[in-house]
C-alpha positions in Angstrom: 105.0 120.1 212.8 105.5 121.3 216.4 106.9 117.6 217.2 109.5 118.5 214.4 110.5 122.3 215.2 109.5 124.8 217.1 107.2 127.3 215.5 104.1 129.2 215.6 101.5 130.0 213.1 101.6 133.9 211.7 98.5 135.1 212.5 99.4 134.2 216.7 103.0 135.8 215.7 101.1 138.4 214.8 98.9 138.9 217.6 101.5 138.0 220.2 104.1 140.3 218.8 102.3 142.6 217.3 102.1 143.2 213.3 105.5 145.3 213.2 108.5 143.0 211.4 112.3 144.4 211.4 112.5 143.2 207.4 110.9 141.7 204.9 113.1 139.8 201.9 111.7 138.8 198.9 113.4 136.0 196.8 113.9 136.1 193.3 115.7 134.7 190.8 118.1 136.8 188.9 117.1 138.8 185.8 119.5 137.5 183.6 119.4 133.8 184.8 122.3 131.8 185.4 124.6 133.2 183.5 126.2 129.5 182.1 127.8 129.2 185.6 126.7 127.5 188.7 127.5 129.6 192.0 126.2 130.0 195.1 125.0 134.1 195.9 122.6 136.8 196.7 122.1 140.0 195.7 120.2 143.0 196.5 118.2 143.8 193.3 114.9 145.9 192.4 111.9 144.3 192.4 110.9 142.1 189.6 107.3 141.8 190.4 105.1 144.3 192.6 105.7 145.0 195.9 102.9 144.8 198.2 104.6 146.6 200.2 104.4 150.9 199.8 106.9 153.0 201.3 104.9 156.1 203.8 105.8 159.4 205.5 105.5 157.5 208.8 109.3 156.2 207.3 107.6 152.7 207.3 106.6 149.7 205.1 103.2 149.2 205.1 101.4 146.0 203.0 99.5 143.0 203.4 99.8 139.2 203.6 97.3 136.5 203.7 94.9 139.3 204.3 96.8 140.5 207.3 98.3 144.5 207.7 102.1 144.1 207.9 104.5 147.0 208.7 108.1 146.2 208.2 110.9 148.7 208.7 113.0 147.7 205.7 111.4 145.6 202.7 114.6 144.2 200.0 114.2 142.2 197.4 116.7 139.7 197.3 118.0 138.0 193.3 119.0 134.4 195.0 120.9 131.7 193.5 121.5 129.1 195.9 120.1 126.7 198.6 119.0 127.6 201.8 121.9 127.9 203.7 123.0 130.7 201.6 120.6 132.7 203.0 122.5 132.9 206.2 124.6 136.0 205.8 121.0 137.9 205.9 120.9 136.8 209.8 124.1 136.3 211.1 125.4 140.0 209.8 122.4 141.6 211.4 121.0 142.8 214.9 117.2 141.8 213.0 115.2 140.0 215.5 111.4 139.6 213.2 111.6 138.7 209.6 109.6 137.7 207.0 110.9 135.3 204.0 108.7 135.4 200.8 108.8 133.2 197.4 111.0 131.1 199.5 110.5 128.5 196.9 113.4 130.2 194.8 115.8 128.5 196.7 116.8 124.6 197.1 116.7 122.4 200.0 120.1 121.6 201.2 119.4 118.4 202.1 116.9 117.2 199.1 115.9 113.8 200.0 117.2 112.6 203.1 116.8 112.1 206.6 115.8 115.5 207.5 113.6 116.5 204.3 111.8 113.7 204.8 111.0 114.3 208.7 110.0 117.8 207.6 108.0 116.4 204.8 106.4 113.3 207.2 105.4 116.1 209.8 103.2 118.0 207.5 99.7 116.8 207.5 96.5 118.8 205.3 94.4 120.6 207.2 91.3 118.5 208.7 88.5 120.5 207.1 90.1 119.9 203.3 91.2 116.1 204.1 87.2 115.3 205.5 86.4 116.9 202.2 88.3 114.3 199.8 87.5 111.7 202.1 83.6 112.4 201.8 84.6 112.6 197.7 86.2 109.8 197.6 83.7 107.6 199.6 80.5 109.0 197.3 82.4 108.7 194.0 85.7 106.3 194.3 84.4 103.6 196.5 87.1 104.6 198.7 88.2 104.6 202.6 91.5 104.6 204.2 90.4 101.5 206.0 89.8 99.3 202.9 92.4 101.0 201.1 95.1 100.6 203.6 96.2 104.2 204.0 95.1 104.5 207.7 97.1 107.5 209.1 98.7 107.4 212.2 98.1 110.7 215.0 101.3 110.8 215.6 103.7 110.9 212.3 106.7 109.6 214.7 105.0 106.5 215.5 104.8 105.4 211.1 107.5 103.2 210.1 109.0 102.0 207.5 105.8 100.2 205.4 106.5 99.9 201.7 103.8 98.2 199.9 101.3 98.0 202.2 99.1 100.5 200.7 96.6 99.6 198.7 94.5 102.5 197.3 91.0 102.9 196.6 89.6 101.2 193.3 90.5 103.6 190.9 93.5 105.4 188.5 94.4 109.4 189.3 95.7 111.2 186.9 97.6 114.7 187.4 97.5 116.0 183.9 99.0 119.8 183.4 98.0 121.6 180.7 98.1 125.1 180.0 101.8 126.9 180.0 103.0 123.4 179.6 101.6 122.6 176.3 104.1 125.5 174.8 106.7 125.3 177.4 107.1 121.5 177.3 105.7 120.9 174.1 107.2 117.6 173.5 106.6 115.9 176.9 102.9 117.1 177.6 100.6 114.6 175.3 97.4 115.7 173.3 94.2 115.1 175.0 93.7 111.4 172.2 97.4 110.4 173.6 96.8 111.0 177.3 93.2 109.2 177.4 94.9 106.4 175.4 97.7 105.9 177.9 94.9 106.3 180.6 92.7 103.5 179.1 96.2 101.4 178.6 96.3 101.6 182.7 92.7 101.6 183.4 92.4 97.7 181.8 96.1 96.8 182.9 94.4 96.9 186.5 91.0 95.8 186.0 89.3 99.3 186.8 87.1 100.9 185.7 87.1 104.6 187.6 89.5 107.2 186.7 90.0 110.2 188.9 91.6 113.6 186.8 93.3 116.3 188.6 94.0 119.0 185.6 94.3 122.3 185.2 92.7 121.8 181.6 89.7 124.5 180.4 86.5 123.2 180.9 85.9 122.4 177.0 89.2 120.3 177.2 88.2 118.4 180.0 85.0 117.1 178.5 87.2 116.3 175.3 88.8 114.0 177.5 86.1 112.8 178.8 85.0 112.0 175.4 87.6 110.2 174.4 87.3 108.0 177.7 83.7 107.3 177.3 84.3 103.5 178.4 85.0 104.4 181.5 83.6 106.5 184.6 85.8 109.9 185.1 85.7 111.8 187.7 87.1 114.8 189.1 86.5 117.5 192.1 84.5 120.7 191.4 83.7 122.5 194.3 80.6 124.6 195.0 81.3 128.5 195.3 80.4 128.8 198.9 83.5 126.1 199.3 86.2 127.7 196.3 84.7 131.4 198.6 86.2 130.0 201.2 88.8 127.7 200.5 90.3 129.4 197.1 92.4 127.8 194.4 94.9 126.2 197.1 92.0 124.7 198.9 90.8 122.9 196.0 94.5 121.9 194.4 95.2 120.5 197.9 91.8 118.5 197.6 92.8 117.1 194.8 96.6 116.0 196.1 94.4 114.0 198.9 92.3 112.0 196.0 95.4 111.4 193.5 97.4 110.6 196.8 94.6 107.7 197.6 94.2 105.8 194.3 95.0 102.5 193.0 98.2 104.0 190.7 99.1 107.3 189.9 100.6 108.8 186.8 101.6 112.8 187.0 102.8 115.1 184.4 106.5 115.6 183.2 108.6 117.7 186.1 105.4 118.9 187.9 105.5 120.0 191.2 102.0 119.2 191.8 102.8 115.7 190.6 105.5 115.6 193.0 103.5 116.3 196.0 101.5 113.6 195.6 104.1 111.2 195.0 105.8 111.9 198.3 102.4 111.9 199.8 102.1 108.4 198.5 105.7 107.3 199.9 104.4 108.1 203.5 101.5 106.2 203.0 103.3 103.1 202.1 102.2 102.7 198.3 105.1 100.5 195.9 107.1 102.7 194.0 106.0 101.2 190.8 102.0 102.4 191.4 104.0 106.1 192.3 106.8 107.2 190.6 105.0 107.3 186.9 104.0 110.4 183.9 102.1 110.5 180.8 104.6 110.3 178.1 104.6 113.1 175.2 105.3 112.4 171.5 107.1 109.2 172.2 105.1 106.1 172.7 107.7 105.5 176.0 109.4 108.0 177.9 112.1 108.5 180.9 109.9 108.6 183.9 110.5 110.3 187.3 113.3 109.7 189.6 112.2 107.4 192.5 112.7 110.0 195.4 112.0 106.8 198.2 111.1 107.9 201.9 114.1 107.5 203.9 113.5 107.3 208.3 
């Protein structure tokens, strides 16, 4: 990312600078949501989760970040509605020189899509130790390299151009099916277990395979229901030992299994997942056709809208 913008990562901010920050804003959305109206604005607002941060005699913020001890001299949450740009009042207007941005997911990209969110997006590689570890998975279990697969990465992310459709992906179908919340909160888009394996055994014969690879985050008992009802085929999907879920936690792992679903043959997500969505772009820089990419399981209907086709642009 260094050949994109200059930055540095916190913990050397931290020891370079020292662990004292001028403010610390966390984004929200507002309370009482939109309101029917679209407009751009920020707000200072109380806390609509817990602050990690506490407020001590020393007239300081003290909390803690990825395990780090932060002081802050001011710590505002901020009710956001707006991209990133609207932000800007919070530095312009002040003589702040250090400060931190949390849940900066509530706000949206300015540029969604283009030139220079998809330079951002090409110049953000996984970390080596979790990308050996789908690699090793994929070889033992999927029959799967980036040479015979075609997704050979180049060192430096300038030097990729454009290559649509020269991936091939490893011998298998991944599947990014979301469960939980979604069941009640898209109830009509997320499929039962006999639909999804259905649609999964449709794809499975349409390409001659015979591996399936399931990123889910599906109870135990429900994934060996699925499992079940794909008995004709080999599933698969990544557990990790505890020493490795110790020491890589639940973002470790879901990041693993972006790498695998990124690899395969053809990939079908879930309805407006954000997981699924990270693994399509992953599979626009590699080069995969949109039509083995841009797919989701279909709910109640038989066929179903599928995702918009959010192509690479250079």
């Amino acid at each position: 990312m260094r050949k994109w913008i200059p930055l540095i990562e916190f913990e050397d901010f931290l020891e370079a600078k020292g662990n004292k920050l001028d403010a610390v804003y966390t984004l929200q959305h507002y309370a009482e949501g939109w309101g029917g109206k679209w407009e751009e604005k920020l707000d200072e607002r109380p806390c609509t989760e817990d602050n990690p941060f506490v407020f001590l005699e020393d007239g300081l913020w003290h909390g803690r970040l990825w395990g780090m001890d932060i002081i802050a001299k001011n710590v505002t949450c901020i009710s956001i509605q707006g991209q990133a740009s609207t932000l800007l009042p919070l530095f312009t207007k002040s003589t702040i020189r250090t400060v931190f941005i949390g849940r900066a997911e509530t706000i949206l990209h300015d540029e969604f899509g283009g030139k220079w969110f998809w330079s951002a997006r090409r110049s953000m590689r996984f970390a080596n130790h979790l990308r050996e570890e789908a690699d090793e998975f994929r070889k033992k279990y999927l029959d799967s390299d980036d040479v015979r697969d075609k997704t050979e990465v180049y060192e430096d992310w300038r030097d990729r151009k454009p290559s649509r459709g020269t991936a091939l992906g490893g011998p298998y179908i991944s599947v990014h099916l979301r469960r939980q919340d979604f069941i009640y909160a898209r109830q009509d888009e997320v499929p039962t277990l006999k639909r999804a394996a259905k649609q999964i055994a449709k794809l499975l014969k349409l390409y001659e395979l015979e591996k399936v690879y399931i990123a889910t985050d599906a109870p135990l008992e429900e994934t060996k229901e699925l499992q079940q009802e794909l008995k004709s085929f080999r599933v698969f999907h990544y557990i990790p030992s505890q020493d490795v879920f110790n020491q890589w936690g639940d973002g470790g792992v879901a990041i693993i299994d972006q790498i695998i679903c990124s690899h395969a043959r053809y990939f079908i997500g879930s309805y407006e997942s954000t997981f699924s969505f990270r693994i399509q772009e992953e599979r626009e820089i590699l080069g995969f056709p949109v039509d083995t990419t841009f797919n989701r399981l279909c709910g109640k209907k038989s066929k179903c809208e599928q995702p918009a086709k959010w192509k690479i642009v250079y």
